[in-house]
C-alpha positions in Angstrom: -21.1 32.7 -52.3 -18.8 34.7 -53.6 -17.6 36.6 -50.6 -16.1 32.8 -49.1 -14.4 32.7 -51.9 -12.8 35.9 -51.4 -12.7 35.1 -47.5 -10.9 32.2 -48.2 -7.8 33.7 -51.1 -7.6 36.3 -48.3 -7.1 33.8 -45.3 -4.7 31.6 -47.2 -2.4 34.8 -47.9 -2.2 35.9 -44.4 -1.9 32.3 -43.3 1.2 32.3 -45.7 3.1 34.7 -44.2 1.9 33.9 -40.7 3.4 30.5 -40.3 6.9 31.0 -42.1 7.6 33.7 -39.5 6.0 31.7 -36.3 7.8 28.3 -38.0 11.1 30.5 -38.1 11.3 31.8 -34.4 10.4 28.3 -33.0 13.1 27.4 -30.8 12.6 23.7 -30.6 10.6 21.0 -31.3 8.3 21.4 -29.0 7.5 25.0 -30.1 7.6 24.4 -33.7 4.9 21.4 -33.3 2.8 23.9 -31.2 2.9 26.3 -33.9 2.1 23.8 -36.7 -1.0 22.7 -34.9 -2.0 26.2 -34.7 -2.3 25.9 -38.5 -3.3 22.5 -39.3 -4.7 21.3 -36.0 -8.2 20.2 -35.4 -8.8 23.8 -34.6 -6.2 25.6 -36.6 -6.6 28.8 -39.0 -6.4 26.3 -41.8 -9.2 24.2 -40.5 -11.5 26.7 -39.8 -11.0 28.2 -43.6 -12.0 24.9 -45.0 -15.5 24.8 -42.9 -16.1 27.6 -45.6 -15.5 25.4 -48.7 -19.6 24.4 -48.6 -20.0 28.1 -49.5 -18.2 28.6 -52.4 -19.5 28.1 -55.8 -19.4 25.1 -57.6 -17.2 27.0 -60.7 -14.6 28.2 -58.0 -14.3 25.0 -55.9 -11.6 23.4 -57.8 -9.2 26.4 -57.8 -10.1 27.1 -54.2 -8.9 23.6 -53.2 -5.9 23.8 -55.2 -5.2 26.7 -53.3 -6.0 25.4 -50.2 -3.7 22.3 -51.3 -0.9 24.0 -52.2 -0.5 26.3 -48.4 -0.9 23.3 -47.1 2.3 21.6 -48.4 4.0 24.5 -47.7 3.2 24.2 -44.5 4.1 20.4 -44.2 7.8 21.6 -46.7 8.3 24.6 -44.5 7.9 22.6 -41.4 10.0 19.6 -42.3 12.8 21.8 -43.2 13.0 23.7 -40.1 12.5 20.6 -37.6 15.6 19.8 -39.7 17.3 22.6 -38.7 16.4 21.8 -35.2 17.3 18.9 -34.9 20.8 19.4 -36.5 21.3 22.3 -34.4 20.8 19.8 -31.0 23.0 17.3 -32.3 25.7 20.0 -32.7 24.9 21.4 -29.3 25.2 18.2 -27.8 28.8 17.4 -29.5 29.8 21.0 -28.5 28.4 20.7 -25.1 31.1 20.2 -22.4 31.9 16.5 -22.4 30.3 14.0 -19.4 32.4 12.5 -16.5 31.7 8.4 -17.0 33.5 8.3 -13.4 30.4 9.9 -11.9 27.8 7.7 -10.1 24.5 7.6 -12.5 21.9 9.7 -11.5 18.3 8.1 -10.8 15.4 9.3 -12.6 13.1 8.5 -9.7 13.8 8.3 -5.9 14.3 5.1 -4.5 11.4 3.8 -2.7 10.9 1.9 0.5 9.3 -0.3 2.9 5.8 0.5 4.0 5.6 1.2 7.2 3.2 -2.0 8.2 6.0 -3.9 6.4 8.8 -2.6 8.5 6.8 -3.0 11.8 6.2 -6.7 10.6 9.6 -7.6 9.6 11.4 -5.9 13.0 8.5 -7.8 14.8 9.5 -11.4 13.2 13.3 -10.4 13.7 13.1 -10.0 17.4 11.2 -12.9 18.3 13.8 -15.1 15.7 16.1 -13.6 18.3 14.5 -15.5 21.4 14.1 -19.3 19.6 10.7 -18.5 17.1 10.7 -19.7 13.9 8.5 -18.1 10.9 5.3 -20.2 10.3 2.6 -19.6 7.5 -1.2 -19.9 7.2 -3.8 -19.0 4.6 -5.8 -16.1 4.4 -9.3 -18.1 3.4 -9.0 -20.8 6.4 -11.8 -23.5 7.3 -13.7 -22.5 9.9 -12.8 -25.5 11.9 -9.3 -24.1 12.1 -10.5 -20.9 12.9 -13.0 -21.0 15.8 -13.6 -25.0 16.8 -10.0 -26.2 17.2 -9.6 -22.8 19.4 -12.6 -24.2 21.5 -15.0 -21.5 20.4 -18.3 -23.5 20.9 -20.9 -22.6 17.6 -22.8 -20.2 19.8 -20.3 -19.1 21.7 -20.2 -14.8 21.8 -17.0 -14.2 20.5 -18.1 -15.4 17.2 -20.3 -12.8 16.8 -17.6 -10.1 17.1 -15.3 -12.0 14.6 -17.4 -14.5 12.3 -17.3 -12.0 9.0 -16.6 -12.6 5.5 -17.2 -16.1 4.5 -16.2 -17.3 1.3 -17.4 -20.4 -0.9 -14.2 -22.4 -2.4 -14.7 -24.5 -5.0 -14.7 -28.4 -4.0 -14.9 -27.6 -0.8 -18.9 -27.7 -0.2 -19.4 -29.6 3.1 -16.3 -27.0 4.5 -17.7 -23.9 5.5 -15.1 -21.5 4.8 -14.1 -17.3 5.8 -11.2 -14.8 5.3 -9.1 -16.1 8.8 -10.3 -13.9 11.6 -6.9 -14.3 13.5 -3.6 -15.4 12.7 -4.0 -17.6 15.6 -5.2 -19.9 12.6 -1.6 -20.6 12.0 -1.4 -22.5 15.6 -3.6 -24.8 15.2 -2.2 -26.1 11.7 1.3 -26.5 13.4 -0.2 -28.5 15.7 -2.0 -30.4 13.7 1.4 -31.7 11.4 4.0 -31.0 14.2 5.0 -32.5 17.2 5.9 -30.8 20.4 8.0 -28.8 21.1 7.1 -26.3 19.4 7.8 -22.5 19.0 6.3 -20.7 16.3 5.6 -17.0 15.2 3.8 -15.8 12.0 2.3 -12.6 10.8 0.0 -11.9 7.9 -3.7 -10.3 6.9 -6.8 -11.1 8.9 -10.2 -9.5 8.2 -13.3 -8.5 10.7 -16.2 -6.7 10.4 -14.3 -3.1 12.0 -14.2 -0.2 10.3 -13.4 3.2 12.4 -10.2 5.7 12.9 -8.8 2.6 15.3 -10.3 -0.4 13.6 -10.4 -1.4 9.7 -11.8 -4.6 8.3 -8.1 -5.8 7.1 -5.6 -5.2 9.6 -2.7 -7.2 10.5 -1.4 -9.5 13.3 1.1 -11.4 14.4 0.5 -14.7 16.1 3.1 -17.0 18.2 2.9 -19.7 20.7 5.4 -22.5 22.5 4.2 -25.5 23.5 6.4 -28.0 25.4 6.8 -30.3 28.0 7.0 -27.9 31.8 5.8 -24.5 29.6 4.7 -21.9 32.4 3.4 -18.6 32.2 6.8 -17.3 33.7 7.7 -18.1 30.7 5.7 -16.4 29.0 6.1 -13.0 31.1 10.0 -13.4 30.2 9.8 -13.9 26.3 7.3 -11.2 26.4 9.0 -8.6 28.3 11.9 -9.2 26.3 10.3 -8.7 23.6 8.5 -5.1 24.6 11.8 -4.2 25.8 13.7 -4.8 22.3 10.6 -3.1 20.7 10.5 -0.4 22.5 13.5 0.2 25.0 15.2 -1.4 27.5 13.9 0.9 29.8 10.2 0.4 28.9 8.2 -0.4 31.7 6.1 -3.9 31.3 2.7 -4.8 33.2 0.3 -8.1 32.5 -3.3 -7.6 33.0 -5.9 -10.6 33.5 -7.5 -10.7 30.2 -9.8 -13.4 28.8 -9.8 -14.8 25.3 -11.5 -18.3 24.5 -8.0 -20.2 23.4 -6.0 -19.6 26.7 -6.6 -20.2 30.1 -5.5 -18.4 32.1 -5.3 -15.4 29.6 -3.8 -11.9 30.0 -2.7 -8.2 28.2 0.5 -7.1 28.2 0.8 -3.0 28.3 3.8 -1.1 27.8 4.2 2.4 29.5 3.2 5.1 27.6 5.8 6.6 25.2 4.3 9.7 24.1 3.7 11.0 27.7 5.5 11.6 30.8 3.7 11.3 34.8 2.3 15.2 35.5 0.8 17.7 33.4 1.1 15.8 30.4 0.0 12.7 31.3 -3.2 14.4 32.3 -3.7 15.5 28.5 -2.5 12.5 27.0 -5.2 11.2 24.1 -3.4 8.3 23.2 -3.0 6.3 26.5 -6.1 8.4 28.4 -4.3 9.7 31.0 -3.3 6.0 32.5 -0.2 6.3 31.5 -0.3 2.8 29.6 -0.8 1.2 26.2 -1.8 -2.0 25.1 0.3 -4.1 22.8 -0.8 -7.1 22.9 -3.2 -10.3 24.3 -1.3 -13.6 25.7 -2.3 -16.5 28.2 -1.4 -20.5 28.5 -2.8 -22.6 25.4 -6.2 -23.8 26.3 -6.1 -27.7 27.8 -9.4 -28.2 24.9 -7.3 -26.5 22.4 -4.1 -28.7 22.7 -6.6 -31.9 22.5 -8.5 -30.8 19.4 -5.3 -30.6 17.8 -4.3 -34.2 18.9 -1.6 -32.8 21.6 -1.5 -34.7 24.8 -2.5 -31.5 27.9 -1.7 -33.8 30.7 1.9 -34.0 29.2 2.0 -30.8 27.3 1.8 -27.0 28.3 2.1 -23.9 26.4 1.5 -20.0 25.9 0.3 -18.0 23.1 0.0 -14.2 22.3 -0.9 -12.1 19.4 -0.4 -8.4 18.4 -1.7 -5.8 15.9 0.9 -5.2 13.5 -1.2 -1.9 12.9 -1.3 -0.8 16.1 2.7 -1.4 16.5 2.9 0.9 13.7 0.6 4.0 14.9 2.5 3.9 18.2 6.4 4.1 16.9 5.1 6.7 14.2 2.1 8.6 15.7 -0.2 7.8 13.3 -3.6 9.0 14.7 -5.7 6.9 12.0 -5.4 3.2 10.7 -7.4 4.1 7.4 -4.3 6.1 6.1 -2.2 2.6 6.5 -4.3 1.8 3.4 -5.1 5.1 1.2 -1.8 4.5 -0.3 -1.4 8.6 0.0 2.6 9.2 -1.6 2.2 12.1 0.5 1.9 10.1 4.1 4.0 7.3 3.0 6.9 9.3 2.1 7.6 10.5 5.6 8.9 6.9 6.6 
């Protein structure tokens, strides 16, 4: 019992000099709180001597605590007095120090940020096609079904459901609507339609969610939808708002092609593919992952508006005609910055994002 005593009245004098000399060569605050925990921290030298109060005898106790009581204001005295010091000597420092130019431009703390990439892609999208007549519409991202599929004269069993009939949501007061998370943006037509009168020429852009999920394909992705609808609206329309718009996108010299295409709103219903621009005809061409050697990319799907479409939405077809397309804001974005995978749109990676 006797020997903790001892341990202790031995510990407390080394610990006396100790800290003076480690609290005196602390250059700043941040050194001279270091050092102080090293003495009264959780595991400091002056913690681990009081575990060893339980073994001293009860006669010796109270001095042993006085003891202990007394290095330990020391400590807290000693300290006070040198972050004093410290302090003092950094205000001094700082009036000393060689005055600051109020001319100069502030410096930020943090580097400006930026436009995601997706965001970018979106907003030159909607800019071009404000360029040729569009205006910006806006839909929902939880849309009724009927909006969805029926008004775009996809039939309840019809097969393209069952590639795009996903996440489907209840909404309060709403029980007799069946509703989902908006497949397409083409969701957007329909309610123009339904409130507006022809003519009409309309572009939006926003989420849309389907059950895809691989390095092409993710279940939120994002589109852009647009249509015109008018009286005498042909698809050489069409092939001239669309070319212009490749063209602007991505070069006047781009070369342009329509494929025949089907999709259950348009009739007749076409691609549109762009040349590809990370190859050139010959040897690369032949190696070329991204188009697959045919020297084309897809950009985006198009055709006239559907006669049954126009009629669900209360439009007159034997007066009326129109087009339609829609594009993968996603997809927009691999191409112009050679992203190889969509999930990294979405990991939110500092790293990745960054480099745009």
């Amino acid at each position: 019992m006797s020997d903790a005593a001892d341990e202790i009245t031995q510990g407390l004098a080394s610990l006396g000099e100790r800290f003076r000399a480690d609290f005196a060569s602390a250059a700043n605050e941040t050194a001279l709180r270091e050092a102080r925990a090293q003495v009264l921290g959780k595991k400091g030298d002056l913690t681990a001597l009081l575990k060893l109060m339980g073994k001293v005898p009860k006669e010796k106790k109270k001095d042993i605590g006085a003891a202990v009581n007394k290095v330990k204001g020391e400590v807290e005295e000693v300290f006070n007095a040198r972050l004093t010091v410290l302090a003092e000597a950094e205000r001094r420092a700082d009036l000393n120090a060689r005055p600051y130019d109020l001319t100069l431009p502030a410096r930020s703390p943090n580097p400006s940020g930026h436009l995601h990439p997706l965001t970018r892609a979106k907003y030159d999208i909607l800019d071009i096609f404000r360029s040729l007549g569009f205006e910006v519409g806006w839909g929902p991202e939880i849309e009724l079904e009927d909006n969805n599929f029926t008004k775009l004269a996809f039939p309840p069993d019809h097969p393209a459901t069952d590639m795009q009939d996903t996440f489907w949501v209840t909404v309060d007061g709403a029980a007799r609507a069946r509703t989902l998370l908006r497949t397409h943006t083409t969701s957007v037509q329909v309610r123009e339609l339904l409130t507006r009168n022809p003519p009409l020429a309309v572009v939006s852009a926003g989420a849309v969610y389907r059950r895809d999920d691989d390095v092409t394909h993710s279940p939120m992705f994002h589109q852009v939808d647009g249509f015109m609808v008018g009286e005498d609206v042909s698809f050489a329309q069409l092939k001239g708002v669309l070319s212009a718009f490749a063209r602007r996108l991505y070069g006047a010299d781009a070369p342009v092609r329509f494929r025949a295409s089907y999709f259950p709103f348009v009739e007749p219903g076409a691609e549109l593919d762009i040349g590809c621009v990370f190859c050139e005809p010959g040897e690369a061409r032949a190696k070329c992952r991204v188009c697959k050697s045919t020297g084309w990319l897809e950009v985006l799907g198009c055709g006239m508006v559907h006669p049954a479409v126009l009629e669900h939405c209360g439009i007159d077809s034997e007066k009326y005609t129109g087009f339609a397309f829609g594009l993968g804001i996603d997809r927009v974005a691999m191409l112009r910055y050679a992203i190889p995978d969509i999930r990294v749109l979405f990991d939110n990676d500092p790293r990745f994002l960054a480099q745009f």
